[in-house]
C-alpha positions as CSV (number, residue, x, y, z in Angstrom):
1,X,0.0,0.0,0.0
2,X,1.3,3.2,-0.8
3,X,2.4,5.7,2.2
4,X,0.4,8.9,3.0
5,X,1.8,11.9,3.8
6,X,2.3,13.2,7.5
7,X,3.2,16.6,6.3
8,X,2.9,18.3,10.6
9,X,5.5,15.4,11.2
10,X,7.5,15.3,8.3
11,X,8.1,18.6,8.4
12,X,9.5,18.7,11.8
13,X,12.3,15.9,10.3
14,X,13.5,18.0,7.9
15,X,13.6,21.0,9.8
16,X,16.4,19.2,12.3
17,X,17.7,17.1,9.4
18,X,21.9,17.7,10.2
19,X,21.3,19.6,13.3
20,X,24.0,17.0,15.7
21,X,20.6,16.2,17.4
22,X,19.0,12.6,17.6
23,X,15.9,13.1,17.1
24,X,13.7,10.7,18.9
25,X,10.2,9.6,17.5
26,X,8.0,9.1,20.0
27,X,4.3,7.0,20.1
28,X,1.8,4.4,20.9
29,X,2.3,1.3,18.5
30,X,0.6,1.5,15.0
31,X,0.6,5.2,15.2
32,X,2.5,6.1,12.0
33,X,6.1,5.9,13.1
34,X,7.9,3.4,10.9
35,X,6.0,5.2,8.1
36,X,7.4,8.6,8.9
37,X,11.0,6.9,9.0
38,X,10.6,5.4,5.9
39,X,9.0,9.1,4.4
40,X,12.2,10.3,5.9
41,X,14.3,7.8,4.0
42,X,12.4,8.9,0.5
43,X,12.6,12.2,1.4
44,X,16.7,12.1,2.0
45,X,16.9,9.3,-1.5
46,X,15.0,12.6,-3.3
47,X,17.8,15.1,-1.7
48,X,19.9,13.1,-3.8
49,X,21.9,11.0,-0.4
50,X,22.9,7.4,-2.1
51,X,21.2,5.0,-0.8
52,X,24.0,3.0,0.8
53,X,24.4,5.9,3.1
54,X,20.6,5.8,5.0
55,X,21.1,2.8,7.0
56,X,17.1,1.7,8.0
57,X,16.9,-1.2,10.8
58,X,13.2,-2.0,12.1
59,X,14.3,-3.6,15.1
60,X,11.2,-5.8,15.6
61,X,12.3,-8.2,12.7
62,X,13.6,-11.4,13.6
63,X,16.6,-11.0,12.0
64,X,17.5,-8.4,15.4
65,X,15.6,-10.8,17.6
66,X,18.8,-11.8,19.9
67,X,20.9,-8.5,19.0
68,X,22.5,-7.1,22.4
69,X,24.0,-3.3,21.9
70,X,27.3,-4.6,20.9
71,X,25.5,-6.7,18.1
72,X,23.6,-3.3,17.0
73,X,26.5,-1.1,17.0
74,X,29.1,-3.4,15.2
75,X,26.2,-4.1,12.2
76,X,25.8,-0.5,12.0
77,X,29.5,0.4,11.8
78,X,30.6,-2.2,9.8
79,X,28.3,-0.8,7.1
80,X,30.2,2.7,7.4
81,X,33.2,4.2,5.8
82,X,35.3,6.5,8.3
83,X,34.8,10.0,6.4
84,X,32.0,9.8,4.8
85,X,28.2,11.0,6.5
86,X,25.7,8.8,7.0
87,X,22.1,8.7,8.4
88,X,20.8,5.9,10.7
89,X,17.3,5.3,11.0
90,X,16.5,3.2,14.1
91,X,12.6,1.8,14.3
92,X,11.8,0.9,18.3
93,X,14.9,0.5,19.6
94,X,13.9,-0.2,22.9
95,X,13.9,-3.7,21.8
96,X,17.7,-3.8,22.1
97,X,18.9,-3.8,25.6
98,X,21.0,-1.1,27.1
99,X,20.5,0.6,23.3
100,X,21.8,3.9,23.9
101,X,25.5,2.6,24.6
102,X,25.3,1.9,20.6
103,X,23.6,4.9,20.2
104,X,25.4,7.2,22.4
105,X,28.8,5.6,20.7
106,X,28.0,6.3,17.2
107,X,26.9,9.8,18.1
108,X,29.7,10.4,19.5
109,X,32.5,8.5,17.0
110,X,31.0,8.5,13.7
111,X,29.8,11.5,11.1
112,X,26.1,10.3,11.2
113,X,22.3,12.1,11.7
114,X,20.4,9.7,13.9
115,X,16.5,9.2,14.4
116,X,14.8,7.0,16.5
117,X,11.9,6.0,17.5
118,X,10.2,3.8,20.3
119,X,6.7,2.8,21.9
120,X,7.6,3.2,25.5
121,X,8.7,6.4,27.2
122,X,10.1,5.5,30.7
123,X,12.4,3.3,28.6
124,X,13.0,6.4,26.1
125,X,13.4,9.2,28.8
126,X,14.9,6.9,31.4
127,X,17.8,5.4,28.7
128,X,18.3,8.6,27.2
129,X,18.6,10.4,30.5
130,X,21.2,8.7,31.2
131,X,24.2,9.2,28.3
132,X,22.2,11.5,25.6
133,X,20.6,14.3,28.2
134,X,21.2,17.8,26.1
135,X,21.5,16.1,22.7
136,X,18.8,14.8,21.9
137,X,14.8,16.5,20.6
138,X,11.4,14.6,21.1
139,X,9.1,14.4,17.9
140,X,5.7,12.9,19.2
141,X,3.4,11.4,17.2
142,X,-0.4,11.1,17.4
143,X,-2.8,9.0,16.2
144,X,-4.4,10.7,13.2
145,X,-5.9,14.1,13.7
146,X,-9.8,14.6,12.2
147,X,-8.1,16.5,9.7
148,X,-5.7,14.0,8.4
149,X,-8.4,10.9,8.8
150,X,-10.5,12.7,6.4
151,X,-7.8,13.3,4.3
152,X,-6.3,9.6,4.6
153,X,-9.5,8.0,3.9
154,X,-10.4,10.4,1.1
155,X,-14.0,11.0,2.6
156,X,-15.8,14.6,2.3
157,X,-19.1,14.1,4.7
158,X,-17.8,16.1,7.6
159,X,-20.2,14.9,10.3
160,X,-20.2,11.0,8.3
161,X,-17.0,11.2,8.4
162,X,-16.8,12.3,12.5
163,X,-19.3,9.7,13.0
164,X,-16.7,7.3,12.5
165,X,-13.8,8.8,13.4
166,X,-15.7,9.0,17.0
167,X,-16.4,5.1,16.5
168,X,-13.1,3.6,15.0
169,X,-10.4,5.9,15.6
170,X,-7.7,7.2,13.9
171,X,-4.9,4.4,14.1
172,X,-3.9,3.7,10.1
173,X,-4.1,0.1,9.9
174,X,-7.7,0.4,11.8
175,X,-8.5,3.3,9.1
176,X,-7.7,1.5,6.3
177,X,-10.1,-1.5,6.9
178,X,-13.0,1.0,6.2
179,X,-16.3,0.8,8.3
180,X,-16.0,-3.1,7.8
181,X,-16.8,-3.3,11.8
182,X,-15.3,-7.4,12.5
183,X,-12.0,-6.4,10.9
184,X,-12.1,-3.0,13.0
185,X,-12.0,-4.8,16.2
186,X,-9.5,-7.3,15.0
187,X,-6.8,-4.9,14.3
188,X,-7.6,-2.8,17.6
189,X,-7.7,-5.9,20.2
190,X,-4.0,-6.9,18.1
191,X,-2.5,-3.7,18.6
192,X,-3.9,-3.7,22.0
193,X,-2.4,-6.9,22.8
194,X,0.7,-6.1,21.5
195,X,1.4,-3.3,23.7
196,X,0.2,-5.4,26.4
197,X,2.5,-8.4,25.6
198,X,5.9,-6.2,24.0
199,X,5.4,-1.9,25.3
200,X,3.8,-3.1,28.9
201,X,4.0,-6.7,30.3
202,X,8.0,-6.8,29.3
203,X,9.1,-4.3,31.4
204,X,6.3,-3.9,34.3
205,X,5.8,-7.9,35.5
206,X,2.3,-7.4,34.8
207,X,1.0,-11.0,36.7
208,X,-2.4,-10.6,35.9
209,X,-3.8,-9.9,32.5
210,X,-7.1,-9.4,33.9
211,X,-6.6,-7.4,36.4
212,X,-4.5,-4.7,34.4
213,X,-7.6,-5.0,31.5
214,X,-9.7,-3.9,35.0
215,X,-7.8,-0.8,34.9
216,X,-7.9,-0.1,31.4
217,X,-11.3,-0.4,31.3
218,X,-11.8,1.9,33.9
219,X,-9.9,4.9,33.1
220,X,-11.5,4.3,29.7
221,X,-14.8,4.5,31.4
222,X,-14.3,7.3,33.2
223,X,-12.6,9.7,31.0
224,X,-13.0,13.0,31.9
225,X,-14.0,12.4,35.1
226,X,-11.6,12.9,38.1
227,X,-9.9,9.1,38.9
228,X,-8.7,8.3,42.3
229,X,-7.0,4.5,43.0
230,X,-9.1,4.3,45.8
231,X,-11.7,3.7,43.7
232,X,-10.3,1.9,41.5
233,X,-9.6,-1.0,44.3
234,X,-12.6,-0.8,45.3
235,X,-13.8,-1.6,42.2
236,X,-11.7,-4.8,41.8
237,X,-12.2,-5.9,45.2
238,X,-16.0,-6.0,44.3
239,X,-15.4,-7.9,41.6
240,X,-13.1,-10.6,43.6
241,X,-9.7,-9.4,42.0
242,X,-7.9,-7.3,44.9
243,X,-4.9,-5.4,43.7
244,X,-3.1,-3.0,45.8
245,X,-2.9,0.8,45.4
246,X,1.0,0.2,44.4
247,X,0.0,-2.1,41.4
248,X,-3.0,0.4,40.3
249,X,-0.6,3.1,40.0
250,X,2.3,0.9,38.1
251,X,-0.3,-0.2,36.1
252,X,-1.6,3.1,35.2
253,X,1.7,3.9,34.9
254,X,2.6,1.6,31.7
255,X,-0.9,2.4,30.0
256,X,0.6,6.3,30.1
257,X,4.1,4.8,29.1
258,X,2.6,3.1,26.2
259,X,1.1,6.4,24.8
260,X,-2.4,4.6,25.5
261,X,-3.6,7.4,27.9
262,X,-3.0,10.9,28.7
263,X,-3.6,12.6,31.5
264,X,-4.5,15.7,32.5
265,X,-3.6,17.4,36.3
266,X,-6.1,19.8,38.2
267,X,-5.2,23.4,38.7
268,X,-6.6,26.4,40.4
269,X,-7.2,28.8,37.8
270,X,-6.9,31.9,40.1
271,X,-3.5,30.9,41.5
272,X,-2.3,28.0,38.9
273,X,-1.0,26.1,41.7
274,X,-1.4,22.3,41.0
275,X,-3.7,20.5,42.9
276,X,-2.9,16.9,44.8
277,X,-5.0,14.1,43.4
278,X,-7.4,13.0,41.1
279,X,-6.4,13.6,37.8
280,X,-8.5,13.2,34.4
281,X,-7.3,10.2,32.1
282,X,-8.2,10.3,28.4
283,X,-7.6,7.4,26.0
284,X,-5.1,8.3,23.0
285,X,-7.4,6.1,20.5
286,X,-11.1,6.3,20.1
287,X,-10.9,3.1,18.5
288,X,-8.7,1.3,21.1
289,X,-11.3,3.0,23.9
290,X,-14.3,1.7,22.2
291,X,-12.7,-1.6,21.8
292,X,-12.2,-2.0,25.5
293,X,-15.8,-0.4,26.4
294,X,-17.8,-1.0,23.1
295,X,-19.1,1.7,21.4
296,X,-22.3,3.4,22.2
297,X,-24.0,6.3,21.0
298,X,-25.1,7.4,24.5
299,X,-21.3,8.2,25.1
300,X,-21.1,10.7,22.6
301,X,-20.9,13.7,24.5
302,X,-18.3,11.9,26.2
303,X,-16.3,10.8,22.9
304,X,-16.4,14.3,21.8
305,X,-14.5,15.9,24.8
306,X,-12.0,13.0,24.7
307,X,-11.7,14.0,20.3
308,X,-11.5,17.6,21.7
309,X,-8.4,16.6,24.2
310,X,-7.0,15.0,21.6
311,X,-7.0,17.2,19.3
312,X,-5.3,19.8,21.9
313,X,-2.3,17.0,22.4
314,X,-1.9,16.8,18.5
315,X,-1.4,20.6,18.5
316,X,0.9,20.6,20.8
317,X,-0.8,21.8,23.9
318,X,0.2,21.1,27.5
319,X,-3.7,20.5,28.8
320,X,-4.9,20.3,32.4
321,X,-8.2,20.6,34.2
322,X,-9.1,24.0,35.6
323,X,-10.7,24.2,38.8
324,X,-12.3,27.6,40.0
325,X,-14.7,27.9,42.9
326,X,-17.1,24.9,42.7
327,X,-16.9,24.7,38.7
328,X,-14.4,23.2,36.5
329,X,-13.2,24.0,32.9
330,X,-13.1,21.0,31.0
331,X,-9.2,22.1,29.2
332,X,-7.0,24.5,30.7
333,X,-4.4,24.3,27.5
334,X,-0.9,26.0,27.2
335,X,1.7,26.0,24.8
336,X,5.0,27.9,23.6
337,X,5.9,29.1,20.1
338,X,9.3,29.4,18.8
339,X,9.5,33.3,20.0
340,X,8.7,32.1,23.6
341,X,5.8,33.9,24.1
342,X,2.7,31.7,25.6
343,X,-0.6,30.9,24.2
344,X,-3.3,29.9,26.5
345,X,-6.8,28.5,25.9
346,X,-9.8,28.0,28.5
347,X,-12.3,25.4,26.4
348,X,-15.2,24.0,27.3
349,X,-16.8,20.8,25.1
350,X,-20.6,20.4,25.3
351,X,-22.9,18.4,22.5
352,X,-25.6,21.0,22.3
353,X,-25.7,24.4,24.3
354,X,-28.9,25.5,22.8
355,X,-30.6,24.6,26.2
356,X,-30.9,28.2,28.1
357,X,-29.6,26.3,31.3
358,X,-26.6,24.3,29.5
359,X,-25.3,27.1,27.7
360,X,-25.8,29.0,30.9
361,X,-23.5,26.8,32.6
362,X,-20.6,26.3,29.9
363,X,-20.2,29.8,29.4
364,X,-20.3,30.3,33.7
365,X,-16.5,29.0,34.5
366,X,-15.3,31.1,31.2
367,X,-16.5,34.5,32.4
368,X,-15.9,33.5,35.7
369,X,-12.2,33.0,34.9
370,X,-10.5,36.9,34.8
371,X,-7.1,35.8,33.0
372,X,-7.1,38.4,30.2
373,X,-4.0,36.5,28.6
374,X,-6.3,33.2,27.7
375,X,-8.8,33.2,24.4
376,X,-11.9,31.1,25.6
377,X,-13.8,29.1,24.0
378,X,-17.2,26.9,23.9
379,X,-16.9,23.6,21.4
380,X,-20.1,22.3,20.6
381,X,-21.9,20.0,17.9
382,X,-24.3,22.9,17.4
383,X,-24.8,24.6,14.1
384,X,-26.8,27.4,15.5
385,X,-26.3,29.7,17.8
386,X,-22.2,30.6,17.2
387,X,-20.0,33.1,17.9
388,X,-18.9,35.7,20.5
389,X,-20.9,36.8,23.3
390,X,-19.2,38.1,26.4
391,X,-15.7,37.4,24.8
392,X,-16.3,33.7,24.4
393,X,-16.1,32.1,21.2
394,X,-19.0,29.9,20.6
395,X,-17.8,27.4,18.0
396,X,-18.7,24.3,16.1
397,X,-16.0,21.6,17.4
398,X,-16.0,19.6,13.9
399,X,-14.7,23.0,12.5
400,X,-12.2,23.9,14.9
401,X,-10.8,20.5,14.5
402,X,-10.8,20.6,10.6
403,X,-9.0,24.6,11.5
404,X,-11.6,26.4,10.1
405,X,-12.1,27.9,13.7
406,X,-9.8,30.4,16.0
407,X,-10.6,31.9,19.2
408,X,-10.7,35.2,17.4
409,X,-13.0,34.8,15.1
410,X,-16.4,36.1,14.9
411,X,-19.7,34.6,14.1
412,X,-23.5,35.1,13.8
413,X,-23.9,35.4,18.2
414,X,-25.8,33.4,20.3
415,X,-28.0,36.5,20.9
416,X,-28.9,38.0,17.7
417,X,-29.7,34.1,16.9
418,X,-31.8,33.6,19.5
419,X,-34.1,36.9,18.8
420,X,-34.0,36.4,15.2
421,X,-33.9,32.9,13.6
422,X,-34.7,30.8,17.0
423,X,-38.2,29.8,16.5
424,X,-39.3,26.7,17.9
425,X,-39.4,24.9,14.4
426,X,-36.4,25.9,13.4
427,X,-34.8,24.5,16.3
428,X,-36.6,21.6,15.7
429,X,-35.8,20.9,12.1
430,X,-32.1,21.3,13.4
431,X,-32.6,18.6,15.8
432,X,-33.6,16.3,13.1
433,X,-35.5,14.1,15.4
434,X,-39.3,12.7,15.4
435,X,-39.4,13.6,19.3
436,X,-39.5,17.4,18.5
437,X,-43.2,17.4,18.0
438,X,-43.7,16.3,21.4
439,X,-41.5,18.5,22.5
440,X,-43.2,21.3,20.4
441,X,-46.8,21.2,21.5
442,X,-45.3,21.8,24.8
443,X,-44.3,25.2,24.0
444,X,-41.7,26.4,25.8
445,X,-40.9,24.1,28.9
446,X,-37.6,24.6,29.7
447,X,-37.3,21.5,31.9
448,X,-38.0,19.3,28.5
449,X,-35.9,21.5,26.3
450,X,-33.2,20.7,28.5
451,X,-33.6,17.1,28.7
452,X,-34.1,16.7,25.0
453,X,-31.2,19.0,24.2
454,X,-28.9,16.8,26.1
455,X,-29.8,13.4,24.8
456,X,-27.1,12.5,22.1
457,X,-28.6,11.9,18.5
């Protein structure tokens, strides 16, 4: 099958091709890093670099099966001549043991640009820590973005299209089996296994299976709800599988290792200290989520805060929970561009906020919130009803993930929508659903608005 582009990571290669860096690929299995070596290696073959001077091991093929670092570093020298500059592409090295001694030695004795990559980063960080600290640069890489799945699988229905990005995910090899749903869940449980078995089992003495599936399952569950351990023994002890607090945070642990879950810490927004406890864990995969959960349409508000988080990490956004008073927002997100200067983002992800009281209570936390450095936003399924009111951006989350949407854009506001196009039919035929007549002949109870605005279509 023929490679597709990742232009976002691509780019980032060739911007710190030479630069005496390794450069380090980071991400969970299945994710698109071999591909982006081997773009890397067609990109360097087009510079016009012979191709006896890119050296490309994948480190998972047999042929490497029993390598120790000496093996590695004396097949990699062997195939260099003393003057001339090479390039070493290394595909999850953190097969090899003790790696970075080859590594580290033919950084430091050879004229050769080395990139890595690797599925588990307390190996990465711990390894390199130790003999590459200073001279080396991180290139993470995501599952596919919105954007890039609907470019990858060719498809044009924006809200088809989300419908099953929600439900499948963006891993490639799960993308490329289509909506076909048996070979779907074949490729997810593998790649789910397979971090299990090689990222996670290898290198944490996982004993029980079942037990760390427990977990899994859980944070999965709950994502984007505050997790304590606590509960999550509780849990297993009701189920007759005790585990201790220690193994339910090791175990969390490797599923963050592995790149299968983020998390995301509490703050207090007024004083941006950190706050002890109960963090928010999001699953880095739709696809692998609904695999462990099953999918269900009733989770959709929840699926489209975790696409939302996503979406953030993708961008390059630090993300935590914002805490202030009694309320929460849903992403506190942060990041630095190359001048230095700090962008900050308060967002908050609701399915509908048509509802008087649900839009009421989005928009709350934001105005609430007196940073005047942070652009906030409201990301919603809603096609009515955008744009600034109070100096919130009201915005459809489908757009802002295909980039069609900034925080400083202006649309058609809440307000002049609601006194000039918000009639009860029109609402209605947006809704789409057979239950709006019910819901019209009782005029204009709020209590039922409410309810039916909430329940996910």
């Amino acid at each position: 099958m023929k490679l597709k582009p990742r232009p976002q990571y691509l780019s980032k290669l060739v911007a710190a091709q030479d630069n005496s860096l390794i450069k380090v690929i980071t991400g969970m299995r299945r994710c698109g890093k071999s591909s982006l070596l081997t773009l890397f290696r067609q990109h360097l073959l087009q510079q016009g670099i012979a191709e006896d001077h890119i050296i490309m091991m994948n480190l998972e093929s047999f042929q490497y099966s029993s390598f120790t670092f000496e093996d590695l570093h004396n097949a990699i020298a062997d195939r260099m001549q003393q003057d001339d500059h090479y390039y070493l592409l290394l595909d999850e090295v953190q097969l090899v043991d003790k790696w970075e001694r080859a590594v580290n030695a033919l950084h430091t004795d050879a004229d050769v640009d080395i990139t890595i990559t690797g599925s588990n980063a307390y190996l990465l960080s711990s390894q390199l820590a130790t003999l590459l600290s200073g001279r080396y640069m991180e290139i993470n890489v995501f599952p596919l973005s919105f954007a890039e799945f609907m470019a990858y699988a060719d498809l044009t229905d924006e809200n088809a299209a989300f419908e099953r990005y929600t439900r499948y995910g963006g891993l490639p090899p799960v993308v490329n089996q289509g909506t076909d749903q048996n070979l779907a869940y074949t490729v997810l449980s593998g790649i789910y296994d397979t971090i299990l078995v090689r990222d996670i089992s290898q290198f944490l003495q996982v004993r029980n299976p079942l037990v760390f599936n427990d977990v899994a399952r859980y944070l999965a569950d709950t994502a984007g709800s505050p997790v304590s351990t606590s509960k999550i023994e509780n849990r297993l002890r009701s189920a007759h599988r005790p585990a201790s607090n220690e193994t339910i945070e090791r175990y969390i642990s490797g599923l963050l290792n592995a790149f299968l879950f983020y998390n995301a810490q509490r703050i207090n927004v007024k004083g941006g200290a950190y706050l002890q406890g109960l963090a928010k864990y999001y699953p880095a995969d739709l696809g692998i989520r609904n695999m462990l959960l099953g999918y269900s349409i009733e989770d959709f508000g929840f699926l489209l805060e975790n696409a939302v988080h996503n979406e953030l990490k993708i961008r390059g956004y630090q993300i935590r929970v914002g805490k202030i008073g009694k309320a929460e927002i849903d992403f506190v997100a942060t990041r630095k561009h190359a001048d230095l200067t700090e962008e900050k983002l308060y967002i908050q992800v609701s399915a509908s906020i048509l509802d008087e009281h649900t839009r009421e209570r989005e928009l709350s936390p934001l105005l609430n919130a007196r940073d005047l450095s942070a652009k906030r936003m409201v990301l919603t399924l809603d096609r009515f009803g955008l744009g600034k009111s109070d100096g919130v951006t009201v915005a459809n989350a489908i757009d802002w993930m295909l980039g069609k949407v900034t925080p400083f854009q202006d649309f058609l506001t809440f307000t002049q929508f609601k006194s000039s196009v918000c009639t009860s039919r029109i609402w209605e035929r947006f809704r789409g659903d057979a239950d709006a007549e019910r819901i019209r002949a009782d005029g204009d109870n709020r209590q039922q608005r409410a309810a039916y605005a909430n329940t996910p279509h």
